[in-house]
N, C-alpha and C positions, 0 to 999 in steps of 0.2 A: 504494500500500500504506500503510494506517494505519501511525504510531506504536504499540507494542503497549506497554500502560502495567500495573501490579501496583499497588494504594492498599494500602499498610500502617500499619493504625491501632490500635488496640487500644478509640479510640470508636465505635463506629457510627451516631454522628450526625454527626460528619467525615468519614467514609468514605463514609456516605450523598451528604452534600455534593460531596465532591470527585465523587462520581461523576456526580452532577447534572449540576456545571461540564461534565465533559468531554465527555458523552451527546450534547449536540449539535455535537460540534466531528468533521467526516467525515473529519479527516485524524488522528485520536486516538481508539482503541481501548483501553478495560478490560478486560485480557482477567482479570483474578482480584483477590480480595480476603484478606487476613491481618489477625492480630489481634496476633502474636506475633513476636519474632526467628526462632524455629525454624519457625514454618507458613510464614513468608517467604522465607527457604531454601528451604525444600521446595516449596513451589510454584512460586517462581522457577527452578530447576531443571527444573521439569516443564514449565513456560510456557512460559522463555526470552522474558520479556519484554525489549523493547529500556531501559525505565527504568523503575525501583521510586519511587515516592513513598513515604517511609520513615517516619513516624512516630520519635524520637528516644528518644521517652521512652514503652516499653511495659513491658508486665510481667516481663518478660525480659531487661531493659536493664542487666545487671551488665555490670560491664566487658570478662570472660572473651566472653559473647556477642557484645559487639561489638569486641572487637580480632578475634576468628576470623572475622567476619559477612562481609566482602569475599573473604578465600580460603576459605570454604566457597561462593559461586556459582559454578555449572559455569558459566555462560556470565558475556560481557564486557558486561553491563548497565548503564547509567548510572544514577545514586542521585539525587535531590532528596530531600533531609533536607526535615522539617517539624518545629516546634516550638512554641509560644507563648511560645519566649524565648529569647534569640540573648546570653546571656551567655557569657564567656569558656568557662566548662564543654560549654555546647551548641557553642557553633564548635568546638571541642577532639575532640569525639564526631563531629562532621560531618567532620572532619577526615580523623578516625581510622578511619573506613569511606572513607575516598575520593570523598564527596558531592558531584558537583558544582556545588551551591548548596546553602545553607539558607535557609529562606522562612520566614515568622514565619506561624502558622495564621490568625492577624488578617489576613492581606494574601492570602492565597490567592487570593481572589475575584479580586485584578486581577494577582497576580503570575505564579500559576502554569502556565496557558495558555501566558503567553509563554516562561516558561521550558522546558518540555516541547517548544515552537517551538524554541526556540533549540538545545536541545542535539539535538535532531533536523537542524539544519542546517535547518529553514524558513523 
């Protein structure tokens, strides 16, 4: 059985990407795609993906959404935050949703795979 993964970006030239990445990996499944905190909820609910790649910084990214963003998923999902910058602010936010990693969007290409491995236990 695939990993069942959710990409939440708010660019869709990242999202595109990331989905590329994973498209040929037979143990790694996209089952959805969000733009926003709230479509990410909502579809992660409805999916029940095993792990969200979470975009950090979307158009919805006040604080209010993400201190609630972990107890509003119905299901026990794993997070990998994404960013293009892993300042004290961004680790703080990855924190604060229960992430667990943050990846810098420069390094996807060779970081993320493994990590979607790793917290899969592969």
């Amino acid at each position: 059985m695939p990993t069942t993964v959710l990409v939440a970006d708010d660019s869709a030239l990242i999202r595109r990407a990331i989905c590329r990445m994973l498209e040929d990996e037979t143990d790694i499944q996209v089952v959805g795609e969000t733009t926003d905190y709230a479509s990410t909820i909502r579809r992660a609910n409805e999916l029940k993906p095993q792990i969200i790649v979470l975009d950090l910084h979307m158009p919805d990214d006040d604080t209010l959404a993400l201190a609630s963003f972990r107890s509003e998923l119905a299901n026990d999902c794993q997070i990998i935050a994404i960013s293009f910058s892993d300042d004290e602010e961004t680790k703080a936010l990855a924190q604060n949703i229960q992430a667990g990693v943050l990846l810098e969007k420069m390094n996807l290409g060779t970081e993320l795979i493994p990590a979607i491995k790793k917290m899969n236990g592969s």
